[in-house]
N, C-alpha and C positions, 0 to 999 in steps of 0.2 A: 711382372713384379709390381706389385703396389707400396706406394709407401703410406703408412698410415700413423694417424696422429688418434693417440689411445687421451679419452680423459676422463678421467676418474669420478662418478658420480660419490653420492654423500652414502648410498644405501646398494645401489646395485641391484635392486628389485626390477629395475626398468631399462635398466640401461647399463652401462659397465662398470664396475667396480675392481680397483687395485686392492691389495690386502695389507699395503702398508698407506695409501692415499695418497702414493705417486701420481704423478700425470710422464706420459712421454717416454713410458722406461719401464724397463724388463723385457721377461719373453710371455707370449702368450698364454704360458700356463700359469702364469702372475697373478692374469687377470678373470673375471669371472662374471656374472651376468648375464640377463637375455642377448644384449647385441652380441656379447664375443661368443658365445654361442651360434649364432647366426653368420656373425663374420667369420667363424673356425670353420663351420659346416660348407658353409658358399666356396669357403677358401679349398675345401677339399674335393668338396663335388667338380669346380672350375679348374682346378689344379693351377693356382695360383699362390707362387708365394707373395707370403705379410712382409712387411718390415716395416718392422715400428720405429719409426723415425721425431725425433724432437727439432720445432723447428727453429732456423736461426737464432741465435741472442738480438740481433740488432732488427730484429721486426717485434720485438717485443713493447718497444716505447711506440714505436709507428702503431698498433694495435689500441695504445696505450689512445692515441690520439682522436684515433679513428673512432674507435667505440665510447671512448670515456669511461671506460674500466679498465681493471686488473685480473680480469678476469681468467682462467686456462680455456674455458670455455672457446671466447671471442677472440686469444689468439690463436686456437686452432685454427679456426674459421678463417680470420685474415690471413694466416698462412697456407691454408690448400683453396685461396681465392687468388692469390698468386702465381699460384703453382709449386709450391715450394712442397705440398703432399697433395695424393691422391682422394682422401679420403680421411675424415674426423667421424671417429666412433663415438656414442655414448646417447646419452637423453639428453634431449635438448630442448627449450622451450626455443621455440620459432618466432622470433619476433619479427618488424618486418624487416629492419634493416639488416640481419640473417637472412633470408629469406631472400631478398635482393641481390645477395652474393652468390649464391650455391645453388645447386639441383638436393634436394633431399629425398630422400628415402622413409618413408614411414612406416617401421615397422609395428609401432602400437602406437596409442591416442591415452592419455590421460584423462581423467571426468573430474570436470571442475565441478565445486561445491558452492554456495551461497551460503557462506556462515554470518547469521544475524543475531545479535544479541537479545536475550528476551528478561524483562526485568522478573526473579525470583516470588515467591511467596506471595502476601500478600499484597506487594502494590499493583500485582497480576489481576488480581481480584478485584481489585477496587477500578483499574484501569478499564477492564471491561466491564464494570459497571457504571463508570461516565459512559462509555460505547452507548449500552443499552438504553442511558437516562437517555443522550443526547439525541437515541432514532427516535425516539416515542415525537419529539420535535421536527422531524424533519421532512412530514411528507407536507408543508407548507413552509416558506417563504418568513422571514424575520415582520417584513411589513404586512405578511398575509395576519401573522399572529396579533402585531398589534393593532391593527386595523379592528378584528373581529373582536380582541376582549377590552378595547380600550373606545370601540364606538359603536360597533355594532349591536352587540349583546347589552351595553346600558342604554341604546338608544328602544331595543324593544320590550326593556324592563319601567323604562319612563314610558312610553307611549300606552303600554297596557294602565298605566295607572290616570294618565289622565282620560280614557275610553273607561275606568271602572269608578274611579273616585264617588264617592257618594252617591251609592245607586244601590236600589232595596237589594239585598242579598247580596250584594258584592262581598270581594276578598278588601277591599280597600275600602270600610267605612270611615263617617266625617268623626262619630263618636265613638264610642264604648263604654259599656257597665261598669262600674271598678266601686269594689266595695272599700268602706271608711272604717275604722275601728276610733273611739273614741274615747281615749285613755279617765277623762276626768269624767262619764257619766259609765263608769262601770265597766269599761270593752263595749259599749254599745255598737253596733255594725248598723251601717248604713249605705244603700246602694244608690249612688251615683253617676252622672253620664261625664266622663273627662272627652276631651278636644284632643283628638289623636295628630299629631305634627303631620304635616307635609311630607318631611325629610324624613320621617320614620316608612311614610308607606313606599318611598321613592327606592328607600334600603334593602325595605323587607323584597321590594319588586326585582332590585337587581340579583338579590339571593336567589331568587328563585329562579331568572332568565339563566342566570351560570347553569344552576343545578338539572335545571330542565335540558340543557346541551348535553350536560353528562350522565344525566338519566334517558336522553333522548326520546325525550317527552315534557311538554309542559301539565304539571299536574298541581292546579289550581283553578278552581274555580270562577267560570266567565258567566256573565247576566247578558251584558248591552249588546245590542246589534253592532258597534263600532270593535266592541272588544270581542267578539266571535269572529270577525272577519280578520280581526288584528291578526287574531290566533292560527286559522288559517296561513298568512305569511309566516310568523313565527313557525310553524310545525312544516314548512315546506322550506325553509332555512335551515332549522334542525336537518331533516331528509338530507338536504342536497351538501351540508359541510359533513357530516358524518360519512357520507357515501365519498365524497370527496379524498377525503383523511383517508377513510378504512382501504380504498384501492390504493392512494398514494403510499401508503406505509407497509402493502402487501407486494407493491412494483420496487420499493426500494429493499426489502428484506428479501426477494428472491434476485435481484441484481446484484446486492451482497455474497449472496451465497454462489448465484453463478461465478462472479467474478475471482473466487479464491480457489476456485478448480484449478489450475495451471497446470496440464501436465508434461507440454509440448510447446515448442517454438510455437508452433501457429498457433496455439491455443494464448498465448502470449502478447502475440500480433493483434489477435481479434480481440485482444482485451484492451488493447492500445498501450502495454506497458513498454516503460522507456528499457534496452537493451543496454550492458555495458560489455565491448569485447575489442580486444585490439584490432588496428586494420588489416593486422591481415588476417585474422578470426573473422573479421567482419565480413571483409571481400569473397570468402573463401563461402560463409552462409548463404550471402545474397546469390551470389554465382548459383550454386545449387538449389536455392528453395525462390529465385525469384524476388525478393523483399528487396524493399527501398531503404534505402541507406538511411533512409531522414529518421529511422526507428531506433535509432545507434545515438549512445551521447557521444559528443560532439570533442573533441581535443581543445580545453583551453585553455583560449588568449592568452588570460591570463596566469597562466601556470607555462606560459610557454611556447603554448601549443599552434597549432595552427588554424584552430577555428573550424576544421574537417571531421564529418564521423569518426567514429574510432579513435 
């Protein structure tokens, strides 16, 4: 003879279900579900009678204590941890301090879900398109960036211009032709040599040091033996930050794409994502697949906890 303590899940899909949402009462054609199914059939193959028993009123507050709920659930549990029944039917989520009390029986596994919120419409769109802006940025370093367009690239746009300045056929003449129109003898035109500024060739020079990085080429015009040689280092710094960039941006958009594969616990591991599961979810992983506990977030302090995986 077993005495058993029936409790009434919400649905009865997994576990027991009453038809009125009793716990503790009736007779087993009451109830319905996978488990009384399994516990009718066990019962009849073993030639075991049930009886459905409810247990004491006065362990009810002590349950009450123990567990910190109200739960029919938990006092099932602390009453056939007693002994007061043999046996609590139903779906149960297994926590640990469950777990700690009783021997269970598993007859099926539920599949938990990762439900994450995704924002709608268009701020979808625009969010992956900061994504996008912000790789184009990232196969160098914040100081790599400033570095190269705040001293590198004007320092070899001034240098080409003092190796070019005033030299027959240079990009960087001292003058230039500039014709004159002269309003009080008719429109008369007249060609003259104007004094081209400093600060003008220094400008045009930095335009074009940018432009040549993103054309990956300098395409301007060198005369001077100092300013061919310049060019040289220029066009081998062009080479080597482009090469630079194009593999760094090709190693982080295939580590993106690796990384969002997850199909599997160890596919998970190897990707170093942080796990959330209770401890004895936890215990029960590690035990089987080997894995360090240190992969599990942590119970906290500050919520209570004890600062332990899980």
């Amino acid at each position: 003879n077993l005495r058993i303590g029936l409790v009434s899940n919400t649905g009865g899909w997994r576990g027991s279900y009453h038809f009125q949402g009793l716990h503790f009462q009736g007779s087993l054609q009451d109830w319905a579900g996978p488990s009384i199914e399994f516990l009718a059939e066990a019962a009849q193959i073993g030639q075991v009678n049930l009886s459905i028993l409810k247990p004491p009123e006065f362990l009810q507050q002590r349950s009450h204590q123990f567990f910190n709920t109200t739960s029919k659930f938990d006092f099932c549990i602390y009453a056939a941890a007693l002994g007061y029944l043999d046996m609590c039917v139903a779906q149960f989520t297994i926590t640990e301090t469950r777990a700690s009390l009783l021997d269970w029986l598993i007859l099926n596994t539920q599949d938990l879900y990762l439900i994450s919120q995704t924002v709608q419409g268009d701020a979808t769109s625009y969010s992956q398109f900061q994504m996008n802006v912000q790789t184009i940025f990232k196969p160098f370093e914040n100081e790599t960036w400033y570095f190269s367009i705040l001293c590198v690239i004007p320092i070899i746009g001034a240098l080409m211009v003092v190796h070019e300045h005033d030299k027959p056929g240079t990009a960087f003449p001292r003058d230039e032709l500039v014709i004159k129109t002269d309003p009080d003898h008719q429109g008369e035109r007249e060609v003259t040599e104007r004094r081209i500024p400093f600060y003008e060739h220094i400008t045009h020079s930095l335009y074009v040091s940018f432009l040549s990085v993103l054309q990956m080429g300098y395409g301007q015009r060198v005369v001077t033996v100092g300013g061919k040689i310049h060019l040289i280092g220029v066009s081998f710094f062009i080479l080597t930050y482009l090469s630079v960039y194009t593999a760094n941006l090709a190693a982080i958009l295939t580590q993106e794409r690796h990384a969002a594969k997850v199909a599997n616990l160890n596919d998970a591991i190897k990707a170093g994502l942080r796990l959330c599961a209770t401890r004895k979810h936890m215990e029960i992983v590690t035990d089987l697949n080997g894995f360090e506990s240190n992969f599990f977030v942590v119970d906290p302090v500050s919520e209570g906890g004890d600062g332990r995986p899980g």
